[in-house]
PyMOL CGO cylinders between C-alpha atoms (Angstrom):
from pymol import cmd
from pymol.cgo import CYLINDER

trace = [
    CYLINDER, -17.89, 14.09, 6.37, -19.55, 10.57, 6.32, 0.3, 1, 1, 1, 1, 1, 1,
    CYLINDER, -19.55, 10.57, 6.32, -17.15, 9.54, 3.59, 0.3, 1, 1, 1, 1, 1, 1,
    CYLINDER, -17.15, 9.54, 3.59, -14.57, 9.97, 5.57, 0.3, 1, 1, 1, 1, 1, 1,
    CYLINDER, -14.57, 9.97, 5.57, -16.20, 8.90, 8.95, 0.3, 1, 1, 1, 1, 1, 1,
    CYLINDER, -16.20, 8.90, 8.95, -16.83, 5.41, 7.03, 0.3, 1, 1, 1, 1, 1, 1,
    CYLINDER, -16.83, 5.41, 7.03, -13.10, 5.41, 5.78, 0.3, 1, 1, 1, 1, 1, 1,
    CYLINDER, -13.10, 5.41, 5.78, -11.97, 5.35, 9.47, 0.3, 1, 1, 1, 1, 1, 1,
    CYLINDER, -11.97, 5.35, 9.47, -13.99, 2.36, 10.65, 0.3, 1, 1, 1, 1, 1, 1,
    CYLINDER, -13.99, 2.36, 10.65, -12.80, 0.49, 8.11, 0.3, 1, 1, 1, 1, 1, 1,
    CYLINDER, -12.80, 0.49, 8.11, -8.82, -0.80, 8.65, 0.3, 1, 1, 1, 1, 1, 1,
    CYLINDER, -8.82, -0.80, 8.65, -7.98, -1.33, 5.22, 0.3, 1, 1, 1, 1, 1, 1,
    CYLINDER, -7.98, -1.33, 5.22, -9.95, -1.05, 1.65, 0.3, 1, 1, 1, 1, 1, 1,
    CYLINDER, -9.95, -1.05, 1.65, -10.34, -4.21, 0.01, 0.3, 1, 1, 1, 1, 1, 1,
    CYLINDER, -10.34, -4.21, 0.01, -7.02, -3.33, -2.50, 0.3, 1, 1, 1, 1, 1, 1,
    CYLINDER, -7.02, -3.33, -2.50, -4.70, -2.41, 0.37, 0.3, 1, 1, 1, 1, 1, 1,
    CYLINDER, -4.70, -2.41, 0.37, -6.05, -6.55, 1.79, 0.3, 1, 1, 1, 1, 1, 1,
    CYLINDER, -6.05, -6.55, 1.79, -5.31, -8.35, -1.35, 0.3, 1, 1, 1, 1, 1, 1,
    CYLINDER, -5.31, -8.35, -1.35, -2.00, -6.22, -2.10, 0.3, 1, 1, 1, 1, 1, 1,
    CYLINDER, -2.00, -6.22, -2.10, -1.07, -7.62, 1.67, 0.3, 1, 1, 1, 1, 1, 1,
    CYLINDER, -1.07, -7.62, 1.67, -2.43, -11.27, 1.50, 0.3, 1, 1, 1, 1, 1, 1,
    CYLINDER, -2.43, -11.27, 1.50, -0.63, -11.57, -1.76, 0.3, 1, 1, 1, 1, 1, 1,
    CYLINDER, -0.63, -11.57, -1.76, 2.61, -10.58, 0.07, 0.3, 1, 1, 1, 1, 1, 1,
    CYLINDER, 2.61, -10.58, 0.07, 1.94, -13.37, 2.87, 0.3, 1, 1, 1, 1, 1, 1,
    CYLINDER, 1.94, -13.37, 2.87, 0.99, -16.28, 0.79, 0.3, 1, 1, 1, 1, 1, 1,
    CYLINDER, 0.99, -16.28, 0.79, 3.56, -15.76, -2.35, 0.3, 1, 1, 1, 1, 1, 1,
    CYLINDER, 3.56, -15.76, -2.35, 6.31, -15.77, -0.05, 0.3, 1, 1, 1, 1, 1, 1,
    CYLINDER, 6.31, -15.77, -0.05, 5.25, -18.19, 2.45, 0.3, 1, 1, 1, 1, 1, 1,
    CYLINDER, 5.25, -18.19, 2.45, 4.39, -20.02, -0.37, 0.3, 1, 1, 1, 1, 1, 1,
    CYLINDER, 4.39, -20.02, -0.37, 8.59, -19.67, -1.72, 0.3, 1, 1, 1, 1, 1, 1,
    CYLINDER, 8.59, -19.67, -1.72, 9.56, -20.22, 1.72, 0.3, 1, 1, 1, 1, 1, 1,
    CYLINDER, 9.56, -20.22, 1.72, 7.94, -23.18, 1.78, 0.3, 1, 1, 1, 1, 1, 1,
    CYLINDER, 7.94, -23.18, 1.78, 8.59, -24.25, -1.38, 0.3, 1, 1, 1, 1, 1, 1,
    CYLINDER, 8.59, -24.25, -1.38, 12.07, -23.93, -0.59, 0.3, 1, 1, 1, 1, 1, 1,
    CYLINDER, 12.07, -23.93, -0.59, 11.71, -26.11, 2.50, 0.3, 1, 1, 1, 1, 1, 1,
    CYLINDER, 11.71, -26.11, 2.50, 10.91, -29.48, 0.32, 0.3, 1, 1, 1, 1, 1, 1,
    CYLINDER, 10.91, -29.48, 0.32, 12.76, -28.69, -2.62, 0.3, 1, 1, 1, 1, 1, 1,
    CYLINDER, 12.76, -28.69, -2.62, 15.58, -25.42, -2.29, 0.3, 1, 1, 1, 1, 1, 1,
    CYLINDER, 15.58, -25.42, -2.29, 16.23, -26.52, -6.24, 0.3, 1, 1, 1, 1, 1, 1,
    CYLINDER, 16.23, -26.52, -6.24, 13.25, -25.91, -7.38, 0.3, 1, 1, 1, 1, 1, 1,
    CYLINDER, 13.25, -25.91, -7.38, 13.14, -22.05, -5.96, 0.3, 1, 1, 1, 1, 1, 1,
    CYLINDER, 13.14, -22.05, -5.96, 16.51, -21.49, -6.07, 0.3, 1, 1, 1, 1, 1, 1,
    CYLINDER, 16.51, -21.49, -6.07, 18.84, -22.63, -9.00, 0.3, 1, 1, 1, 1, 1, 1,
    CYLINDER, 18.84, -22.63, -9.00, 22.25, -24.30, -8.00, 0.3, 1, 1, 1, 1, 1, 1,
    CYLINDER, 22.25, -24.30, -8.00, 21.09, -25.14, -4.59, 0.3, 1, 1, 1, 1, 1, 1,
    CYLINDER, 21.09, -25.14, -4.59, 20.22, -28.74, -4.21, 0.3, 1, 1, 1, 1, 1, 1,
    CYLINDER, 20.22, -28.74, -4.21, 20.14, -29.04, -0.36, 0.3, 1, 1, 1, 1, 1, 1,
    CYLINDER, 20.14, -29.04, -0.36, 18.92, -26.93, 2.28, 0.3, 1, 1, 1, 1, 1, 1,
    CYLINDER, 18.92, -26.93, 2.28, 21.80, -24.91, 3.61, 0.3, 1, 1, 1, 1, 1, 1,
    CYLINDER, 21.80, -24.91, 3.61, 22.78, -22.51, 6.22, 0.3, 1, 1, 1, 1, 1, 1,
    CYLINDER, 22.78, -22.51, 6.22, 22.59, -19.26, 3.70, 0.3, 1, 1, 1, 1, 1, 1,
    CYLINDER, 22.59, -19.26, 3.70, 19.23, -20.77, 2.16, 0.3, 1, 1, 1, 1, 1, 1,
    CYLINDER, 19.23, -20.77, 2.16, 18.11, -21.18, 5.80, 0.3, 1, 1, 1, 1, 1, 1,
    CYLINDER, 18.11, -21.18, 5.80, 18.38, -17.59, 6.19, 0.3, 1, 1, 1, 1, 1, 1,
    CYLINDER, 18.38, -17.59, 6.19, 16.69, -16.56, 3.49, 0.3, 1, 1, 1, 1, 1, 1,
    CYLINDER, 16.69, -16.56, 3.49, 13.52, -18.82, 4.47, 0.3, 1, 1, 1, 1, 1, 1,
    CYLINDER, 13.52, -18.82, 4.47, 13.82, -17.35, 7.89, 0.3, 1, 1, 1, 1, 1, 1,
    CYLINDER, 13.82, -17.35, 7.89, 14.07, -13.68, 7.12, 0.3, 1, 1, 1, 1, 1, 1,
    CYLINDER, 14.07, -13.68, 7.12, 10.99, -14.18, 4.95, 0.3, 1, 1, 1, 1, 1, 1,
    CYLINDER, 10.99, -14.18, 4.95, 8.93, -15.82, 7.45, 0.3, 1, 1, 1, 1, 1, 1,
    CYLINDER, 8.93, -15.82, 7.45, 9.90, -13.63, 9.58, 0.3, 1, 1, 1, 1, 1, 1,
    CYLINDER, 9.90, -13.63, 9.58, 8.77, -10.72, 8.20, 0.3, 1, 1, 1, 1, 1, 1,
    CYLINDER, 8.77, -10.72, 8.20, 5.67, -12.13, 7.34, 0.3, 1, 1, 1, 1, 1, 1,
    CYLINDER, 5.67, -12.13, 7.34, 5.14, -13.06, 10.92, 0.3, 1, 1, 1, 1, 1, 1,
    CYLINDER, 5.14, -13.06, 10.92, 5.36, -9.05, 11.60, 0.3, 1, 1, 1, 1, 1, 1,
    CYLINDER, 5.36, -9.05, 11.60, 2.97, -8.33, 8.64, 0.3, 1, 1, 1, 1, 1, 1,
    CYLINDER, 2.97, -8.33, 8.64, 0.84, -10.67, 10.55, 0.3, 1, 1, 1, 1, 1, 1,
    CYLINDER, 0.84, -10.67, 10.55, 0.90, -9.42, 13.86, 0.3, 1, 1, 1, 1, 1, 1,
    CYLINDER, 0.90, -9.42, 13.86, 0.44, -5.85, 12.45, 0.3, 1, 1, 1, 1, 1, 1,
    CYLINDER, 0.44, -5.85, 12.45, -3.14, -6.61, 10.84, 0.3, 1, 1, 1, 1, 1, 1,
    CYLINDER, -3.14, -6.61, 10.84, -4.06, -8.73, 14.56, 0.3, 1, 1, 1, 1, 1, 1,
    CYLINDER, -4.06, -8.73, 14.56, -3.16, -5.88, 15.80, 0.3, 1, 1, 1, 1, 1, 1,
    CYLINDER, -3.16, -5.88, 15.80, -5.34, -3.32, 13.47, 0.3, 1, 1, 1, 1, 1, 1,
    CYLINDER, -5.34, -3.32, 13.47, -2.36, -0.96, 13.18, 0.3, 1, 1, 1, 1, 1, 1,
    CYLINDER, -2.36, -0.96, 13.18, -1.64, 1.41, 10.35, 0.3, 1, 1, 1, 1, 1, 1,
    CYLINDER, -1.64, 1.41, 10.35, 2.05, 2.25, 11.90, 0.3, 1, 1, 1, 1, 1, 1,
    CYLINDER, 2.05, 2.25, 11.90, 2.84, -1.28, 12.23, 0.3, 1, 1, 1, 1, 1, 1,
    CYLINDER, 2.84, -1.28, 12.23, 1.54, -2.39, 9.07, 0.3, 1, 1, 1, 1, 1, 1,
    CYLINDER, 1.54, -2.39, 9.07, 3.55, 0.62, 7.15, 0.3, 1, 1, 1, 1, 1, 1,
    CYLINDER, 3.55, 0.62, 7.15, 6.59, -0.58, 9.03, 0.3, 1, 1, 1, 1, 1, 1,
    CYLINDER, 6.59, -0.58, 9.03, 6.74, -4.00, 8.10, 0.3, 1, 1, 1, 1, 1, 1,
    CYLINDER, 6.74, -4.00, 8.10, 5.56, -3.60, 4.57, 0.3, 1, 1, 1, 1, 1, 1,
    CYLINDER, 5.56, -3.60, 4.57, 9.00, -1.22, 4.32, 0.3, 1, 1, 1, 1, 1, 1,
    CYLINDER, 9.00, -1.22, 4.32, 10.94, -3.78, 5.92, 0.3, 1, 1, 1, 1, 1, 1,
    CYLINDER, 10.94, -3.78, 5.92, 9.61, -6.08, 3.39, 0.3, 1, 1, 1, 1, 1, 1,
    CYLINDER, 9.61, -6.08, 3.39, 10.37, -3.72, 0.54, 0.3, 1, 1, 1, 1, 1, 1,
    CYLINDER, 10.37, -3.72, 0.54, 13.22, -3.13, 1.87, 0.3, 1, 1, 1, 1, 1, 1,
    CYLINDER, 13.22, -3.13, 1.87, 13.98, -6.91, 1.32, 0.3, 1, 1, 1, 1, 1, 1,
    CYLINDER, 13.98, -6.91, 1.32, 12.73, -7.36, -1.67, 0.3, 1, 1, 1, 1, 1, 1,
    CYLINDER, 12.73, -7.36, -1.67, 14.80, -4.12, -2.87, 0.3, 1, 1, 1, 1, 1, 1,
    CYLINDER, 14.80, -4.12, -2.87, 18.11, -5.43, -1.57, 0.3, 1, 1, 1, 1, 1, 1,
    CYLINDER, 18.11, -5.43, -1.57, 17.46, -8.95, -3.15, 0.3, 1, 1, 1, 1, 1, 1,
    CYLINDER, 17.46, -8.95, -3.15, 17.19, -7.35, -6.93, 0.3, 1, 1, 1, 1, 1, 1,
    CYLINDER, 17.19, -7.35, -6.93, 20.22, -5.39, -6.09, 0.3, 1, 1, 1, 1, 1, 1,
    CYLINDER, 20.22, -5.39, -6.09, 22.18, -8.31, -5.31, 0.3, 1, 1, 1, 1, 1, 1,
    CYLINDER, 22.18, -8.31, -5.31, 21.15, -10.15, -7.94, 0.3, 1, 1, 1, 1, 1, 1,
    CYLINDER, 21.15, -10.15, -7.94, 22.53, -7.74, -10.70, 0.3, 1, 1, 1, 1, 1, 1,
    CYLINDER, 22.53, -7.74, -10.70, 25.32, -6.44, -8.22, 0.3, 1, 1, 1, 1, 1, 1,
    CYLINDER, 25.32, -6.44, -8.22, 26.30, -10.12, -7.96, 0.3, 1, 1, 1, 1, 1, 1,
    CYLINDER, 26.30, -10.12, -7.96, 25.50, -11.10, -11.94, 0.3, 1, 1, 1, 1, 1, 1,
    CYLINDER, 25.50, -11.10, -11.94, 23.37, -14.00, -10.99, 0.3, 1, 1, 1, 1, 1, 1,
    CYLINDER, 23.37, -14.00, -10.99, 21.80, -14.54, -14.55, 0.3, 1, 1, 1, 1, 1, 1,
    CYLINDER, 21.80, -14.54, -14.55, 20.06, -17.89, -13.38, 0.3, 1, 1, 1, 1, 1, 1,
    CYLINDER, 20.06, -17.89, -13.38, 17.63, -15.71, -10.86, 0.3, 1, 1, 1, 1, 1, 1,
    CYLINDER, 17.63, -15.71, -10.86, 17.26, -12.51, -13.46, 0.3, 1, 1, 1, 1, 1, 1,
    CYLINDER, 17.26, -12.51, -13.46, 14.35, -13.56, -14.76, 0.3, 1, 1, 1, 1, 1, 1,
    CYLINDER, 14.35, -13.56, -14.76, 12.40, -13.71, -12.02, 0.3, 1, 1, 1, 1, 1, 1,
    CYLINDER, 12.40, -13.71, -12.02, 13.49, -10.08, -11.35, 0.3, 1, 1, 1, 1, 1, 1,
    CYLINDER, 13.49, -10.08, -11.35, 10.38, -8.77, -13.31, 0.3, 1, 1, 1, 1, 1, 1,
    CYLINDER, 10.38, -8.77, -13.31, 8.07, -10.94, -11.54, 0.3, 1, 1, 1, 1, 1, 1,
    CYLINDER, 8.07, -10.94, -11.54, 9.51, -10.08, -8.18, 0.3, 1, 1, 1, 1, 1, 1,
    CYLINDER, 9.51, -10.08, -8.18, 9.06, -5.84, -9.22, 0.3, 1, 1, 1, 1, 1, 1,
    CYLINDER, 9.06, -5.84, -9.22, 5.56, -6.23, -10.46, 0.3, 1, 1, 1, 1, 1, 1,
    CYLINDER, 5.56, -6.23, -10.46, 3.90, -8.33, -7.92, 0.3, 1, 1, 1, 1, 1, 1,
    CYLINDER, 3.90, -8.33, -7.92, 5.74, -7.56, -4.12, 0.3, 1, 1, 1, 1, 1, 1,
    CYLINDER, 5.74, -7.56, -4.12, 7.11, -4.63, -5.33, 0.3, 1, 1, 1, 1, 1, 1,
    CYLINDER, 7.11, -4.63, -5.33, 5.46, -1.96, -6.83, 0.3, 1, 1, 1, 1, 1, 1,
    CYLINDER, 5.46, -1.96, -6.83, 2.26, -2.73, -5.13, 0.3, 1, 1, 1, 1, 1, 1,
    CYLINDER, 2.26, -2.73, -5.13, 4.21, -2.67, -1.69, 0.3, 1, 1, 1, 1, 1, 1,
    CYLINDER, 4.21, -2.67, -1.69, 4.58, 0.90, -2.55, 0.3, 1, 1, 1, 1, 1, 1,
    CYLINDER, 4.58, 0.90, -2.55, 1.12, 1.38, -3.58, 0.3, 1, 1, 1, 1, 1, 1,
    CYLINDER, 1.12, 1.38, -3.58, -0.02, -0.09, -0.15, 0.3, 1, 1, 1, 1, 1, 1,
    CYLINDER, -0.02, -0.09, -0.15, 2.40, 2.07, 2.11, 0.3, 1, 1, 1, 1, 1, 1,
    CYLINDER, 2.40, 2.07, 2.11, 1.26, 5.49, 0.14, 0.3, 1, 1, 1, 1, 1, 1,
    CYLINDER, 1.26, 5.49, 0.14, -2.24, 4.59, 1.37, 0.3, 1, 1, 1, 1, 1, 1,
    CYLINDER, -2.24, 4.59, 1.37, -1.19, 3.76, 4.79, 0.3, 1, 1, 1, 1, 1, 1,
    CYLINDER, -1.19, 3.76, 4.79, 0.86, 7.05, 4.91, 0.3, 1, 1, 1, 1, 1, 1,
    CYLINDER, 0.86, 7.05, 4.91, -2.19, 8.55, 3.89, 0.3, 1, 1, 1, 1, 1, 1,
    CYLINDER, -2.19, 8.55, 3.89, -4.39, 7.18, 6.47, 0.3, 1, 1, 1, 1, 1, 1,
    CYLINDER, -4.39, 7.18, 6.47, -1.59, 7.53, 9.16, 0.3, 1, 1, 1, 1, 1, 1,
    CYLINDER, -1.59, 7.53, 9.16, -1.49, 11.17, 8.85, 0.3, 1, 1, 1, 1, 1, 1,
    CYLINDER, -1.49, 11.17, 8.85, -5.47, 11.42, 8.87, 0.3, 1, 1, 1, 1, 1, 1,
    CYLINDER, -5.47, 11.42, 8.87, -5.64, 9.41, 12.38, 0.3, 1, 1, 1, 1, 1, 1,
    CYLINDER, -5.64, 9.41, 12.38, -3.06, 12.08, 12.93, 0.3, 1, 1, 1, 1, 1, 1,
    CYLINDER, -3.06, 12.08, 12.93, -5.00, 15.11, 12.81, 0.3, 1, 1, 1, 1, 1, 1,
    CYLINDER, -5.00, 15.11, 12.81, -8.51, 13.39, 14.05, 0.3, 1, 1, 1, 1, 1, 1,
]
cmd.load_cgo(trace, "trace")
């Protein structure tokens, strides 16, 4: 019963933290990157355009919600925006094979492995913990 009295005060464990700071910073960290120098982060563009714009911004944005959701302390708002941002992420490999962009390909991988997969990881724990705040 203390185990899981402890588990409640806390908002996240330490895994579920890093699995979400690594979401903020790598992609602010593209989005910004993109900012100075679109070529760099995305092949064929060489100047910041509308479409690239949008991409920067959708990013950001989401981030901004990821943000506001561990201000807040919230499980449900935290779970929500880490789908939306899987959600992103998801669409963005399917486009790139639906679309047969072999420049961005191999970053596919990279893109599963480290937003991906442990995006999924974090929202099974924050289903968890939603449905124990649930019941309490």
């Amino acid at each position: 019963m203390n185990n899981i009295s402890d588990q409640t005060k806390n908002f996240l464990s330490i895994w579920v933290w890093i699995i979400v700071l690594i979401q903020i910073f790598l992609v602010l960290f593209f989005a910004a990157g993109t900012i100075m120098n679109p070529g760099n982060f995305i092949p064929g563009i060489s100047e910041l355009d509308y479409v690239t714009q949008l991409y920067i911004t959708r990013n950001v944005t989401v981030v901004l919600g990821i943000v506001v959701a561990l201000f807040l302390k919230s499980h449900k708002a935290l779970f929500a925006m880490l789908i939306v941002r899987l959600l992103t992420d998801l669409s963005d490999v399917i486009t790139v094979y639906a679309f047969n962009v072999e420049i961005v390909k191999s970053s596919v991988p990279m893109v599963v492995v480290i937003l991906i997969i442990p995006a999924l990881l974090a929202l099974g724990y924050l289903w968890k913990r939603m449905n124990q705040e649930s019941k309490q």
